[in-house]
N, C-alpha and C positions, 0 to 999 in steps of 0.2 A: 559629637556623638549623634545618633541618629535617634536621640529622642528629640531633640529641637527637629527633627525632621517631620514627627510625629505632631508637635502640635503646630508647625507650620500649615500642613496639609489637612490636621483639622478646625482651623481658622479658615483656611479658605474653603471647606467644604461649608462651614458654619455660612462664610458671608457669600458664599454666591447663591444659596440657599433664600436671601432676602430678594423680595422684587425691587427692593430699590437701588441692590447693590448692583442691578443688570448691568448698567453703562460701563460702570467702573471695574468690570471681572477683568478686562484683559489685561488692563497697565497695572491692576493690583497683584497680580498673581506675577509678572515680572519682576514688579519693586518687589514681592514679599521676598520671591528667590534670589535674587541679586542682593538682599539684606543677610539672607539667609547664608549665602555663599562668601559674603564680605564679610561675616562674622568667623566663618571658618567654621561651621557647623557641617560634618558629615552627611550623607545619605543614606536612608534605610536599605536595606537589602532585598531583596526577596524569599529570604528565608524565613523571614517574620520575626527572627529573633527580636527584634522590638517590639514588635504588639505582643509578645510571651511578655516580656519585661515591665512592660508599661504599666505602673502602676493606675492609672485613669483609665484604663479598658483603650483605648484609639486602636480602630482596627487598622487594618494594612487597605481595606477600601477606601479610606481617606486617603492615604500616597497615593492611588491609580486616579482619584478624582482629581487629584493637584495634577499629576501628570496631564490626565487630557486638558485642562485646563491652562497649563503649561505650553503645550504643544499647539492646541488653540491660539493663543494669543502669540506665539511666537511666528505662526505660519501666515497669521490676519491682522498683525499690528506691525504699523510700521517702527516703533519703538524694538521691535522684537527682528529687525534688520541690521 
């Protein structure tokens, strides 16, 4: 369901937010997805119907900051080849 998608993408807004998590943003936000997807957790939508639902408020600006984060590290790490 795409609530585990909800608090994926606000863990990793949470820890690329630290300065010390700098190094570690790309290969974490790969492992976090590739956990994510090996658990067999769904993806949110764009309709928002999950951040409606969400009882913890997680807006939908958390999935678009996982995305570029995502998209980042897949296009600049070589783990993401």
């Amino acid at each position: 369901n795409a609530s585990a998608m909800l608090f994926t993408s606000a863990k990793v807004s949470h820890l690329s937010n630290l300065p010390q998590g700098g190094p570690e943003r790309p290969r974490r936000v790969l492992k976090m997805i590739a956990q994510h997807d090996q658990e067999g957790f769904g993806a949110c939508t764009n309709t928002g119907e999950c951040e409606a639902a969400c009882p913890a408020g997680i807006s939908l600006s958390h999935i678009a900051r996982l995305n570029r984060e995502f998209v980042r590290a897949t296009v600049c790490s070589e783990e993401g080849a």
